[in-house]
PDB file of N, CA, C and O in Angstrom, chain B, residues numbered from 101:
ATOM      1  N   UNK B 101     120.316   5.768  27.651  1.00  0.00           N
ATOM      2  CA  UNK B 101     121.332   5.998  28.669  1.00  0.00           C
ATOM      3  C   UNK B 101     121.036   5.116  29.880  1.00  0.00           C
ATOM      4  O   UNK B 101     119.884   5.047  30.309  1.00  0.00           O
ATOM      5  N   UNK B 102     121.965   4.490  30.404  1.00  0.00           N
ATOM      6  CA  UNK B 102     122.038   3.367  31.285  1.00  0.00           C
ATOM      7  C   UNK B 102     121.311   4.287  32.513  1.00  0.00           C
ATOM      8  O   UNK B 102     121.125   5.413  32.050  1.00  0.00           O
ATOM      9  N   UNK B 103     120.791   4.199  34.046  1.00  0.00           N
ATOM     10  CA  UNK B 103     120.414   4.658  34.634  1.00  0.00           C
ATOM     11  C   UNK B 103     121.296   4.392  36.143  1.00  0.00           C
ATOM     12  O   UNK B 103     122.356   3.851  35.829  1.00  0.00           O
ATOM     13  N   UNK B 104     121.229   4.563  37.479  1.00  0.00           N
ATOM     14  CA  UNK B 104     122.176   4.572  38.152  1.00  0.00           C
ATOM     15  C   UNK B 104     121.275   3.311  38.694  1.00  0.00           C
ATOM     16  O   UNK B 104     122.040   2.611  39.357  1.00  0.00           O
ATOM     17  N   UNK B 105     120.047   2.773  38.682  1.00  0.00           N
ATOM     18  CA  UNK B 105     119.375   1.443  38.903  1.00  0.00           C
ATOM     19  C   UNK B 105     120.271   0.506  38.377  1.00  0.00           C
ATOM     20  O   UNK B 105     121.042  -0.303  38.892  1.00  0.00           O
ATOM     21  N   UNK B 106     119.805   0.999  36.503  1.00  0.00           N
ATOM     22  CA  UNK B 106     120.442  -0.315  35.837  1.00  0.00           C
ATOM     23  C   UNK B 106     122.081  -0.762  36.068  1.00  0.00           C
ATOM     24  O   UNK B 106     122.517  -1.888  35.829  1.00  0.00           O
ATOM     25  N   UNK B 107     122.801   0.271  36.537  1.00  0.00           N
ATOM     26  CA  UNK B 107     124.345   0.136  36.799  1.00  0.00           C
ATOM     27  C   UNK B 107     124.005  -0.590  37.979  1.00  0.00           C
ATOM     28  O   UNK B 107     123.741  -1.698  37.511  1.00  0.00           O
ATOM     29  N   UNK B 108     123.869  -0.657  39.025  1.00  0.00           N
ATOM     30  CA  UNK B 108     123.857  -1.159  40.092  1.00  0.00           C
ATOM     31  C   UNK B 108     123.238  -2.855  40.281  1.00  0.00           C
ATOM     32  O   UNK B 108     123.603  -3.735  41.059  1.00  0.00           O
ATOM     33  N   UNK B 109     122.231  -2.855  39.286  1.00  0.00           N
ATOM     34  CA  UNK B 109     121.782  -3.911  39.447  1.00  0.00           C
ATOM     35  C   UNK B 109     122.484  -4.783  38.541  1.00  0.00           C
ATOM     36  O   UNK B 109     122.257  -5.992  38.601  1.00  0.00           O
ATOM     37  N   UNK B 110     123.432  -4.251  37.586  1.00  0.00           N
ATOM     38  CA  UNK B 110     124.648  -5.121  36.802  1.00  0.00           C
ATOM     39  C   UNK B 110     126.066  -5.612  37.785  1.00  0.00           C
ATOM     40  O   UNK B 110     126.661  -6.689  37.835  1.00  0.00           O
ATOM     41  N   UNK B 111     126.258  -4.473  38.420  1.00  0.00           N
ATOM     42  CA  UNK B 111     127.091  -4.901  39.066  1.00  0.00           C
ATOM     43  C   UNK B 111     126.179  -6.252  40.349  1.00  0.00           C
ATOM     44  O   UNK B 111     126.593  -7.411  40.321  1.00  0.00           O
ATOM     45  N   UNK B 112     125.233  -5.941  41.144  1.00  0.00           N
ATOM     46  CA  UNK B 112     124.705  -7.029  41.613  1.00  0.00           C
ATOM     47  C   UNK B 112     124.684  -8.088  40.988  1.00  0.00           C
ATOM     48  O   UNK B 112     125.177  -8.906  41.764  1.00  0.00           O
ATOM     49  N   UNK B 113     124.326  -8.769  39.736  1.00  0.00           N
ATOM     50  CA  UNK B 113     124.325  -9.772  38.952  1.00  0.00           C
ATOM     51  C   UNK B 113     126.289 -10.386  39.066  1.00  0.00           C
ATOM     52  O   UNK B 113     126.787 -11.450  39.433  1.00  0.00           O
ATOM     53  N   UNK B 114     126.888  -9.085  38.547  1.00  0.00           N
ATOM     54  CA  UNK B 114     128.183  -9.529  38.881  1.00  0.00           C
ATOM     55  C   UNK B 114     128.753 -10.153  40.318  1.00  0.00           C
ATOM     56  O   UNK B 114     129.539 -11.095  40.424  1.00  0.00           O
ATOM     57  N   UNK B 115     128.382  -9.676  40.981  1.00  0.00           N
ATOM     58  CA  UNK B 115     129.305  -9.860  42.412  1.00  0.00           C
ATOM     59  C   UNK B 115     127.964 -11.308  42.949  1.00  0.00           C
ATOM     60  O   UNK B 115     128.242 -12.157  43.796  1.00  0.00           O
ATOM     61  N   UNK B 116     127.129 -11.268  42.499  1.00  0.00           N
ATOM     62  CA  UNK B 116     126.160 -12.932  43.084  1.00  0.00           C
ATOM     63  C   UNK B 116     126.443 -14.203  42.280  1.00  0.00           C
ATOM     64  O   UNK B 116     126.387 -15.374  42.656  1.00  0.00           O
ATOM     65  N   UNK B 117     126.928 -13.432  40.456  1.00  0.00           N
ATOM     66  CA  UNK B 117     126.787 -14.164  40.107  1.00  0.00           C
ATOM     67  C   UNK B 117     128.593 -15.223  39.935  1.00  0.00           C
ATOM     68  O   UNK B 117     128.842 -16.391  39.634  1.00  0.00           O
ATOM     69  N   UNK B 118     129.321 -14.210  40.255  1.00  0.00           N
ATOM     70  CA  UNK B 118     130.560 -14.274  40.076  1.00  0.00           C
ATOM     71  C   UNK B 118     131.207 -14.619  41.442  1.00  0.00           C
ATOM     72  O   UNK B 118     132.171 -15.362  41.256  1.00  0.00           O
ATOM     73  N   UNK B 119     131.085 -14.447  42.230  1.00  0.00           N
ATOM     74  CA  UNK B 119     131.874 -14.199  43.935  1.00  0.00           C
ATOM     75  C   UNK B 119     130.909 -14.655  45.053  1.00  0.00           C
ATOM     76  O   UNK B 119     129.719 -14.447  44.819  1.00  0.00           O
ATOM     77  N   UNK B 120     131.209 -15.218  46.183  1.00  0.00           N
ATOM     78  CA  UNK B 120     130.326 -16.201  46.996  1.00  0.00           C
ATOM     79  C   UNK B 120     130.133 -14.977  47.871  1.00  0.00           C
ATOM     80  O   UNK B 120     129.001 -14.835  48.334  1.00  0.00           O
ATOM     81  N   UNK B 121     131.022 -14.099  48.163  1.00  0.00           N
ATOM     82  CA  UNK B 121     130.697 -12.484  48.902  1.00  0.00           C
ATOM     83  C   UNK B 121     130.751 -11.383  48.833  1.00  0.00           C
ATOM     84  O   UNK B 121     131.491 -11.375  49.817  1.00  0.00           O
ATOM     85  N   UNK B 122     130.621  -9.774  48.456  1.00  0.00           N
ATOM     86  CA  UNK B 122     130.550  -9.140  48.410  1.00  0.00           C
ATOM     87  C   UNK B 122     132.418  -8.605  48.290  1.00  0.00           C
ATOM     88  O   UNK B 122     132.892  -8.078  47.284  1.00  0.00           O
ATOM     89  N   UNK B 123     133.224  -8.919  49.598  1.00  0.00           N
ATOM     90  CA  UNK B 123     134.252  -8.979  49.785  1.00  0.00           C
ATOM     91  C   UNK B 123     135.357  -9.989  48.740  1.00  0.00           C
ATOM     92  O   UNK B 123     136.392  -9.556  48.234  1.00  0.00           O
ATOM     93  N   UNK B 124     134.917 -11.164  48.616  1.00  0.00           N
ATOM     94  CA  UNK B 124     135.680 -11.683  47.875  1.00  0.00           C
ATOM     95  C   UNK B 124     135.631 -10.865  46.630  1.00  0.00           C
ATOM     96  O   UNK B 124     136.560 -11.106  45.860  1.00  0.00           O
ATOM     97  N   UNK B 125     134.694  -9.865  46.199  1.00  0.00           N
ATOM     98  CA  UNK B 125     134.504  -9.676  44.884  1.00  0.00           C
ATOM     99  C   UNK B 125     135.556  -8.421  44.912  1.00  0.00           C
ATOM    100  O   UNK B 125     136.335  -8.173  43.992  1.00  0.00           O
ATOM    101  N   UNK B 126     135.444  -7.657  46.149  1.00  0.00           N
ATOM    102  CA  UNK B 126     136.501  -6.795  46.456  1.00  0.00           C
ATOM    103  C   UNK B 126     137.886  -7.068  46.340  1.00  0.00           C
ATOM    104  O   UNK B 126     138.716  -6.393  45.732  1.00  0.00           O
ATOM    105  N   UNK B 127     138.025  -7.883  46.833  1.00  0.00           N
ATOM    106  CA  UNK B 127     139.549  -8.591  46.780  1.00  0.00           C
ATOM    107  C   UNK B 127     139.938  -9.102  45.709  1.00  0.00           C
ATOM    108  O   UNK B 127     141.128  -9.343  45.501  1.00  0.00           O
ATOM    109  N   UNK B 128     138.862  -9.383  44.745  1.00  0.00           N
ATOM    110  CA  UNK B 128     139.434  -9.847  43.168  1.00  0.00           C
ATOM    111  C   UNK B 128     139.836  -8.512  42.447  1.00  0.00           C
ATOM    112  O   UNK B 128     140.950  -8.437  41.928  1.00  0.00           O
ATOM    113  N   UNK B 129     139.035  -7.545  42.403  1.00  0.00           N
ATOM    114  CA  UNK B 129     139.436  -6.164  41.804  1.00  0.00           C
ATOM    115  C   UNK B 129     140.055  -5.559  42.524  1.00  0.00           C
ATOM    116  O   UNK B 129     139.861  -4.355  42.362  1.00  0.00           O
ATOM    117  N   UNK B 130     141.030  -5.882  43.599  1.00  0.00           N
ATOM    118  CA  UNK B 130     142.267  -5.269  43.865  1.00  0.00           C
ATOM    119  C   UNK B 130     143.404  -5.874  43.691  1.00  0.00           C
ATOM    120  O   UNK B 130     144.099  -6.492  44.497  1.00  0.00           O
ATOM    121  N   UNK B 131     143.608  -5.569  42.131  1.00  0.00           N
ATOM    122  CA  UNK B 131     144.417  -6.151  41.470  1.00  0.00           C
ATOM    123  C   UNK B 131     145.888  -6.289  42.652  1.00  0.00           C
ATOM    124  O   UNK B 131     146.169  -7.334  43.239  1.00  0.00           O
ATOM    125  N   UNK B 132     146.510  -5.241  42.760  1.00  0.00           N
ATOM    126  CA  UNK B 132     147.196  -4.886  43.421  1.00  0.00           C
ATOM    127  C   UNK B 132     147.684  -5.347  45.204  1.00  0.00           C
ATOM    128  O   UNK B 132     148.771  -5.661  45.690  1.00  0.00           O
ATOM    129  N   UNK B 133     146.526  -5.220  45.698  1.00  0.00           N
ATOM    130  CA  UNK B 133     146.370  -5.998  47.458  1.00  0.00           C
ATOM    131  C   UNK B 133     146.865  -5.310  47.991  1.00  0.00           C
ATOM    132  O   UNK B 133     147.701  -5.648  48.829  1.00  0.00           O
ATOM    133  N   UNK B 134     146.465  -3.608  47.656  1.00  0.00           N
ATOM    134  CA  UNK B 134     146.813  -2.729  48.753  1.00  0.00           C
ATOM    135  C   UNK B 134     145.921  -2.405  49.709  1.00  0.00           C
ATOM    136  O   UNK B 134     146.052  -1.596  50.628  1.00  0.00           O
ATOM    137  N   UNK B 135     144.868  -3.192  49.389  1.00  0.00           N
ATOM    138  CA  UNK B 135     143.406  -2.978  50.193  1.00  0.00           C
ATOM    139  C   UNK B 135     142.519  -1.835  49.696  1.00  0.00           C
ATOM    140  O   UNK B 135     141.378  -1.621  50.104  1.00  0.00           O
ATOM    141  N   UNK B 136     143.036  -1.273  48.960  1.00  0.00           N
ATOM    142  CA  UNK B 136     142.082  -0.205  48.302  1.00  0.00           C
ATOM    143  C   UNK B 136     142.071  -0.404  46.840  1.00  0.00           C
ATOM    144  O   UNK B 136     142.882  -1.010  46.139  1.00  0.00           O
ATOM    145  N   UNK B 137     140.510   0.510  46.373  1.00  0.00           N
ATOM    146  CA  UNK B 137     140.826   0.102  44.880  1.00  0.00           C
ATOM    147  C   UNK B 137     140.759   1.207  44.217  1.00  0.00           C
ATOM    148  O   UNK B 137     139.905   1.975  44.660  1.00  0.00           O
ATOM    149  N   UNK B 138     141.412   1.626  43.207  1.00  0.00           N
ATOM    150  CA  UNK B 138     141.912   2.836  42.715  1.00  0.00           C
ATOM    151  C   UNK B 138     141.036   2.957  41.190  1.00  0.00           C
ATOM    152  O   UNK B 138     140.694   1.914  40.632  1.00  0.00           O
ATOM    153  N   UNK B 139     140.715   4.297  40.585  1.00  0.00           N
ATOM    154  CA  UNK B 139     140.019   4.274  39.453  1.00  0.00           C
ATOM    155  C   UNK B 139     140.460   3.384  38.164  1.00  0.00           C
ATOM    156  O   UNK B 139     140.046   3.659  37.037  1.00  0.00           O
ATOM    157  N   UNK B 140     141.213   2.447  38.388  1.00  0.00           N
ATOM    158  CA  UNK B 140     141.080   1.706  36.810  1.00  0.00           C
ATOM    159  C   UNK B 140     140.879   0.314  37.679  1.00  0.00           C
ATOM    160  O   UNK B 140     140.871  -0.708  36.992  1.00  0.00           O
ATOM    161  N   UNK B 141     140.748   0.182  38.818  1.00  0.00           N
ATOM    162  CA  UNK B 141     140.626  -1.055  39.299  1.00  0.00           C
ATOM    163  C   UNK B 141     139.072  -1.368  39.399  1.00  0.00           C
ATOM    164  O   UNK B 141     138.538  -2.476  39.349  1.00  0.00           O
ATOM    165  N   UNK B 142     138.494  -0.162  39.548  1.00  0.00           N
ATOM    166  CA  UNK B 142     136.811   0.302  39.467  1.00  0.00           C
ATOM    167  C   UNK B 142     136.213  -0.016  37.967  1.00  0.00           C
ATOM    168  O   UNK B 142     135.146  -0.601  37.780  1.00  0.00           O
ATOM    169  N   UNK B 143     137.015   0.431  37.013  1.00  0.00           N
ATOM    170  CA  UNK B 143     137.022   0.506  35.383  1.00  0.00           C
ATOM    171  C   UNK B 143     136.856  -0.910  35.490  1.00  0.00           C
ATOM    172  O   UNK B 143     135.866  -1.470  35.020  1.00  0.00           O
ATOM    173  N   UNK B 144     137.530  -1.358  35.927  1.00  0.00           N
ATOM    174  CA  UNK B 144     137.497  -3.434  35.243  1.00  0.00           C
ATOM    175  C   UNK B 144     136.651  -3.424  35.969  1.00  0.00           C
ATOM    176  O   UNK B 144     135.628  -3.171  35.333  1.00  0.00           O
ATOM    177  N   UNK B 145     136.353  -3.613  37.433  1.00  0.00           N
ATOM    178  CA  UNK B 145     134.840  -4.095  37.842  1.00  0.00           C
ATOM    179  C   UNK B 145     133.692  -3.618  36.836  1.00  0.00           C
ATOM    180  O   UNK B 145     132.932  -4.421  36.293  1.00  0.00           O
ATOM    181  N   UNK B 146     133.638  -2.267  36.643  1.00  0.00           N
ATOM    182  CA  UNK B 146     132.928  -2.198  35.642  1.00  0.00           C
ATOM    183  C   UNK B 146     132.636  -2.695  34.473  1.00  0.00           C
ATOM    184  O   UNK B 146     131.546  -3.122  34.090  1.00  0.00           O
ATOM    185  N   UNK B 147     133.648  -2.630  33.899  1.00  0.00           N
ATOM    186  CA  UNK B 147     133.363  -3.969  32.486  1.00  0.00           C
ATOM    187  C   UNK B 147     133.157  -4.852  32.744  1.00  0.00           C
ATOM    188  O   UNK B 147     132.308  -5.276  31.960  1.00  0.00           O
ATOM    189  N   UNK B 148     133.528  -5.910  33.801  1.00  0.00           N
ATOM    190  CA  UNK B 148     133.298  -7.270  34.068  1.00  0.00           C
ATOM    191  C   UNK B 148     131.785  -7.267  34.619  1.00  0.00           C
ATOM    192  O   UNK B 148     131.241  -8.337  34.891  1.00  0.00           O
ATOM    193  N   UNK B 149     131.043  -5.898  34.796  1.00  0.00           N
ATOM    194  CA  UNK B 149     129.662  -5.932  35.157  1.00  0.00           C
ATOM    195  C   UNK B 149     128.932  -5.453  34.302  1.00  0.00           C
ATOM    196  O   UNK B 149     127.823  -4.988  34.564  1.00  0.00           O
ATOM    197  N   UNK B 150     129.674  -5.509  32.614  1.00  0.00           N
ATOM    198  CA  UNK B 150     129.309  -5.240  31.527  1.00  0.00           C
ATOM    199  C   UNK B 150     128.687  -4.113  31.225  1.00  0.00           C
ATOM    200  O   UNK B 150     127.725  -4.104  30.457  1.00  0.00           O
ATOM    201  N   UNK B 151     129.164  -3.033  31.794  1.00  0.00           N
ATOM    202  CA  UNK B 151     129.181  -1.438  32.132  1.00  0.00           C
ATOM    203  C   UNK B 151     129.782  -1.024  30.350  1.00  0.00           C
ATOM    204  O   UNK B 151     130.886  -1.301  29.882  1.00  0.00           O
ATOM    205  N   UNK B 152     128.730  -0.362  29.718  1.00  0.00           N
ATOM    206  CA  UNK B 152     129.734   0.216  28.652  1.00  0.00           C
ATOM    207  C   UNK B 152     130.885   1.135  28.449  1.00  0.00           C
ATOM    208  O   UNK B 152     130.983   2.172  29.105  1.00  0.00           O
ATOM    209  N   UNK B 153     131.740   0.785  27.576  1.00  0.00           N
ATOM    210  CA  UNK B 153     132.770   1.606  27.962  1.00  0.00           C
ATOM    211  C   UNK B 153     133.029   3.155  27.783  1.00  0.00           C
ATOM    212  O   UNK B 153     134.096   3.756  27.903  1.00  0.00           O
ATOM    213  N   UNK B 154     131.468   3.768  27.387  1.00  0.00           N
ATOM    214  CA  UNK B 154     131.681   5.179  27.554  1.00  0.00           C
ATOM    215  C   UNK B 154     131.415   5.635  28.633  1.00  0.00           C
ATOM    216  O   UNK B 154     132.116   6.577  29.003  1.00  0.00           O
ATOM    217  N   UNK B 155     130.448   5.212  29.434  1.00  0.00           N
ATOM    218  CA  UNK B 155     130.003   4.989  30.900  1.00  0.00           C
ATOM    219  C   UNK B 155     131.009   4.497  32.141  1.00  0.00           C
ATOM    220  O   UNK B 155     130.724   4.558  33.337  1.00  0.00           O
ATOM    221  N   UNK B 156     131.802   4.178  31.777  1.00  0.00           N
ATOM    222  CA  UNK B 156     132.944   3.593  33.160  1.00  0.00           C
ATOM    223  C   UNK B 156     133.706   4.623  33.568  1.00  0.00           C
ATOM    224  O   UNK B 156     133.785   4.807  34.782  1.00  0.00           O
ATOM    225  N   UNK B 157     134.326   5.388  32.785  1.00  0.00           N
ATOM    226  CA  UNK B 157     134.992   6.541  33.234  1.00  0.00           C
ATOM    227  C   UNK B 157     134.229   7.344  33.844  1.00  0.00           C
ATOM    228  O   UNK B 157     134.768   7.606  34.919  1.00  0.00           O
ATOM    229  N   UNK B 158     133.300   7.857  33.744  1.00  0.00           N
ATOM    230  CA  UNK B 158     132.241   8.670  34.754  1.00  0.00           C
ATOM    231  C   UNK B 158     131.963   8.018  35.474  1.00  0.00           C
ATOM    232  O   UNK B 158     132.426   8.440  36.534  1.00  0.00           O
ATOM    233  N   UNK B 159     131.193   6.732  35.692  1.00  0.00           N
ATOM    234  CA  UNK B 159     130.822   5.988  36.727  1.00  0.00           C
ATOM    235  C   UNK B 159     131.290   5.178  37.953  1.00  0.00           C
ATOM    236  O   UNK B 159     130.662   4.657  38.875  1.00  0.00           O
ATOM    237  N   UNK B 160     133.380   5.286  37.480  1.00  0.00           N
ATOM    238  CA  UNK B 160     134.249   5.133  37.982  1.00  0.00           C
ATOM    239  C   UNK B 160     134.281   6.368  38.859  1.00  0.00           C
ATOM    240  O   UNK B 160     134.127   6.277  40.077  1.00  0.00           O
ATOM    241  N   UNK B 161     134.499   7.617  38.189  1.00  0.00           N
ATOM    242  CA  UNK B 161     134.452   9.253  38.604  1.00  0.00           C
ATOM    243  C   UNK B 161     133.363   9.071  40.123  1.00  0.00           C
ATOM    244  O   UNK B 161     133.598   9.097  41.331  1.00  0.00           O
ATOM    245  N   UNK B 162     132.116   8.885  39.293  1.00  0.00           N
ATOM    246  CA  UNK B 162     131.135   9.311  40.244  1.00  0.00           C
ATOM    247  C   UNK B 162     130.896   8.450  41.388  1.00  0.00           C
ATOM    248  O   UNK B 162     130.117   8.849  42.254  1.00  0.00           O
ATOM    249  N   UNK B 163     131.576   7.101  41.529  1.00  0.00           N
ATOM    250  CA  UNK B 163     131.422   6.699  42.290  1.00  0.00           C
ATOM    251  C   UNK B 163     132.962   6.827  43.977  1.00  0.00           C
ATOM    252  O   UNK B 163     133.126   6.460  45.141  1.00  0.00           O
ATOM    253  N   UNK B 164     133.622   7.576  42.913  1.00  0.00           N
ATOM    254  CA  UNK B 164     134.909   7.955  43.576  1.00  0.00           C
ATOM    255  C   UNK B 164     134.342   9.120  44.720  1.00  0.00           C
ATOM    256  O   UNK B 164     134.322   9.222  45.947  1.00  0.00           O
ATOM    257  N   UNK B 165     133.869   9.977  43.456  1.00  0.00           N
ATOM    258  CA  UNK B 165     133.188  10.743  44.025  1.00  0.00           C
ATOM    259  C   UNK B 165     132.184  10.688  45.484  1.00  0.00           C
ATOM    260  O   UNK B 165     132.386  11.234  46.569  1.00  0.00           O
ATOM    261  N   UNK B 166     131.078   9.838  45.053  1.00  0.00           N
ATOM    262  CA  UNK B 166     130.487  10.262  46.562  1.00  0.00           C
ATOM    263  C   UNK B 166     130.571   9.023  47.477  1.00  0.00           C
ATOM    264  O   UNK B 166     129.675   8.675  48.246  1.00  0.00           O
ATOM    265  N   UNK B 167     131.710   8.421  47.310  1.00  0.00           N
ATOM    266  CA  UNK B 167     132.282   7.531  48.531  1.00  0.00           C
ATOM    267  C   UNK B 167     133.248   7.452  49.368  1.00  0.00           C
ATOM    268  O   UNK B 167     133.394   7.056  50.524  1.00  0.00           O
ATOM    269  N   UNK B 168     134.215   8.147  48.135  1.00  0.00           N
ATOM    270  CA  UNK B 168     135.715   8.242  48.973  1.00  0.00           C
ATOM    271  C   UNK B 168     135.718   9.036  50.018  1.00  0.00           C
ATOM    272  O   UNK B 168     136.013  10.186  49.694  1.00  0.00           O
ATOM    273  N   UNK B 169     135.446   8.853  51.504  1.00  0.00           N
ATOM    274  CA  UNK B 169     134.942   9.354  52.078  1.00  0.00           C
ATOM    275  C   UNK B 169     136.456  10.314  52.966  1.00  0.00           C
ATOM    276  O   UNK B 169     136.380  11.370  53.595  1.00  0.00           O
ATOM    277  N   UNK B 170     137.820   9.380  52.670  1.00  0.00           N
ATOM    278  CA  UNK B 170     138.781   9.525  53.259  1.00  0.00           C
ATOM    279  C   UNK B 170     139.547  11.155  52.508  1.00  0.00           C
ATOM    280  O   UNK B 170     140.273  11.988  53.049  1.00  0.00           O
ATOM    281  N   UNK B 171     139.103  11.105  51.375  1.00  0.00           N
ATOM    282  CA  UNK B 171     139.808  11.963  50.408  1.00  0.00           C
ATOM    283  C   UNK B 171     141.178  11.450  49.858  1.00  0.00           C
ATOM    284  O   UNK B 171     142.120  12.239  49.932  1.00  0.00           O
ATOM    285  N   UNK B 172     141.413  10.103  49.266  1.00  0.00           N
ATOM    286  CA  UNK B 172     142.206   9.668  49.182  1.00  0.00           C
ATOM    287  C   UNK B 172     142.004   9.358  47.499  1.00  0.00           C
ATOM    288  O   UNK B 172     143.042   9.024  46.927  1.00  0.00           O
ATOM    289  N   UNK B 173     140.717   9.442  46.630  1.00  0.00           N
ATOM    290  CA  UNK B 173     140.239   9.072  45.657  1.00  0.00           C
ATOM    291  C   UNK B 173     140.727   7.748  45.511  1.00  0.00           C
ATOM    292  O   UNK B 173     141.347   7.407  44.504  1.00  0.00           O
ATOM    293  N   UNK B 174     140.455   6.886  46.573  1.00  0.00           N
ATOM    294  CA  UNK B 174     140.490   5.375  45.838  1.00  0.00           C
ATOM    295  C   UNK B 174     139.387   5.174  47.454  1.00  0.00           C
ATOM    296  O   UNK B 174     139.100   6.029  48.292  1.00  0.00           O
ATOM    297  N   UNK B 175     138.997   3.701  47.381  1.00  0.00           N
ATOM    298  CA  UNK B 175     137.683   3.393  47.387  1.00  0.00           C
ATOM    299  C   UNK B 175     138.556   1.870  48.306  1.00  0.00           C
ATOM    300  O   UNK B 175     139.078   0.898  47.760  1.00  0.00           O
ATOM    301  N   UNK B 176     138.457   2.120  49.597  1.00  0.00           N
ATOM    302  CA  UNK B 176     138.455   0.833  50.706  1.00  0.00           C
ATOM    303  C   UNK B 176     136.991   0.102  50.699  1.00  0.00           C
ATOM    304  O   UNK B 176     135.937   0.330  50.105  1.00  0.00           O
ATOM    305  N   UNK B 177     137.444  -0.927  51.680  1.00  0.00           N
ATOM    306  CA  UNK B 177     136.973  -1.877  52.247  1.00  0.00           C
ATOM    307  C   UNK B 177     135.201  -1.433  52.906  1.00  0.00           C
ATOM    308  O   UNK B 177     134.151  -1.993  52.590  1.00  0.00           O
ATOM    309  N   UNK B 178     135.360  -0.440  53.732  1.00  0.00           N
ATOM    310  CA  UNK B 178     134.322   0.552  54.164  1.00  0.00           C
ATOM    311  C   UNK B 178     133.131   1.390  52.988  1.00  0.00           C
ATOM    312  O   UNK B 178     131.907   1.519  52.954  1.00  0.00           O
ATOM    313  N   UNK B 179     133.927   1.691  52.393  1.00  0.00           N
ATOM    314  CA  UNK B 179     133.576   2.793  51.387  1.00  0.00           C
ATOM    315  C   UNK B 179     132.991   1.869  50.069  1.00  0.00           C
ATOM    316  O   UNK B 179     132.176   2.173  49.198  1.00  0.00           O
ATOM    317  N   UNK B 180     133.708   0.699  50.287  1.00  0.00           N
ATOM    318  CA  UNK B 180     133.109   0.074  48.802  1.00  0.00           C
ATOM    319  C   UNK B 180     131.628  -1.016  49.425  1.00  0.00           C
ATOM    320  O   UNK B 180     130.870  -1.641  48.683  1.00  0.00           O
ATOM    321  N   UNK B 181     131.562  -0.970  50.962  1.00  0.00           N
ATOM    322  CA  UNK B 181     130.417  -1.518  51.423  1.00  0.00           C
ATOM    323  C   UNK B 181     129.544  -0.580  51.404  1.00  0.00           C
ATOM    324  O   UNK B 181     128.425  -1.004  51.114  1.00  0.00           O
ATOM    325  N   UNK B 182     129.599   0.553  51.602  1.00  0.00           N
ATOM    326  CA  UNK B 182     128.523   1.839  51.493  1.00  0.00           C
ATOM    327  C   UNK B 182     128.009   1.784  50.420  1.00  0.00           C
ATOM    328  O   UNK B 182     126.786   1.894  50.509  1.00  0.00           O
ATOM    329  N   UNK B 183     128.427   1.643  49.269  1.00  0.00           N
ATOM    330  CA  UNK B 183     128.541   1.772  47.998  1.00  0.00           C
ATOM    331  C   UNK B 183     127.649   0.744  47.566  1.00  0.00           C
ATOM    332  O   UNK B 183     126.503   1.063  47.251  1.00  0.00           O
ATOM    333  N   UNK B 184     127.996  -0.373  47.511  1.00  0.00           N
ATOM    334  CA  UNK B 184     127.227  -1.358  47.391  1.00  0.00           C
ATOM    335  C   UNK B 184     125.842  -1.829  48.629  1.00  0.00           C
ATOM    336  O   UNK B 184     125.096  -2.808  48.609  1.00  0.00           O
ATOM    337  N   UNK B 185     125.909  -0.934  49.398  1.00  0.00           N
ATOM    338  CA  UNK B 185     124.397  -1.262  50.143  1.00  0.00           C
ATOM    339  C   UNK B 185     123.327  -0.579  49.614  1.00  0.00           C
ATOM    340  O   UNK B 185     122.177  -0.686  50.041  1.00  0.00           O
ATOM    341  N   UNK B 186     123.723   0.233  48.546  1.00  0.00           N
ATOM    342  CA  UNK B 186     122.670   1.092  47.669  1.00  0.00           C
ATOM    343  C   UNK B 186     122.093   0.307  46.881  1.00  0.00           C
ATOM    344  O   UNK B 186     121.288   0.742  46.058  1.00  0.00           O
ATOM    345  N   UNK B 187     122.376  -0.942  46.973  1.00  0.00           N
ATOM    346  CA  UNK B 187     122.146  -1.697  45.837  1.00  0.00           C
ATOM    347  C   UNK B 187     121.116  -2.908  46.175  1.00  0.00           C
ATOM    348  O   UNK B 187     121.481  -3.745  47.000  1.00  0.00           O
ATOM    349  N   UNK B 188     119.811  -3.030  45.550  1.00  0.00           N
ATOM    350  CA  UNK B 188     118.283  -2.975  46.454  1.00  0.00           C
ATOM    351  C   UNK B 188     118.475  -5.312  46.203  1.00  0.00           C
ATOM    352  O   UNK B 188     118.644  -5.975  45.180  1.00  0.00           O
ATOM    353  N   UNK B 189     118.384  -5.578  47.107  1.00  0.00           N
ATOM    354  CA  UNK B 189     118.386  -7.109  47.403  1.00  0.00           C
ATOM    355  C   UNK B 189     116.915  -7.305  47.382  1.00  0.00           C
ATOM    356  O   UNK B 189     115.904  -6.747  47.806  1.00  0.00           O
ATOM    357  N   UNK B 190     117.243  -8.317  46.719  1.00  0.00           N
ATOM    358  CA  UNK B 190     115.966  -9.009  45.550  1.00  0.00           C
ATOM    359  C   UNK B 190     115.747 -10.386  46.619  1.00  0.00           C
ATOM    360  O   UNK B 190     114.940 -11.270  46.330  1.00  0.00           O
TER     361      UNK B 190
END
């Protein structure tokens, strides 16, 4: 079972290895450009950070979960920097 390290440090590989900023990587998975990103917009970041696909739906969940800080269950600009500062720079 993947661990909440190993998720995090996939998505890090994704967003350094893929996107020149943190933000640009944001703005690619909002498909949409409503400025927020909604649980299947989370789902593709996830796969594209080669997240398996029994794992994305929860990890989509859980990350809805303890970020959405607005109660809006989708995941801004703010909320997706919180999110990703958990994530330990090498």
């Amino acid at each position: 079972m993947a661990t909440k390290d190993m998720i995090l440090d996939k998505i890090q590989i994704l967003i350094t290895n893929k996107f020149e900023t943190p933000e640009e990587a944001y703005n690619f998975f909002d498909e949409d450009g409503d400025g927020k990103l909604k649980k299947s917009e989370i789902v593709e970041l996830l796969k594209k950070a080669e997240i398996s696909g029994f794992l994305r739906g929860i990890v989509s969940s859980k990350l809805i979960e303890g970020y959405d800080k607005s109660g809006d269950e989708l995941i801004d600009w703010e909320e997706f920097k919180a999110a990703i500062s958990k994530i330990k720079t090498t």
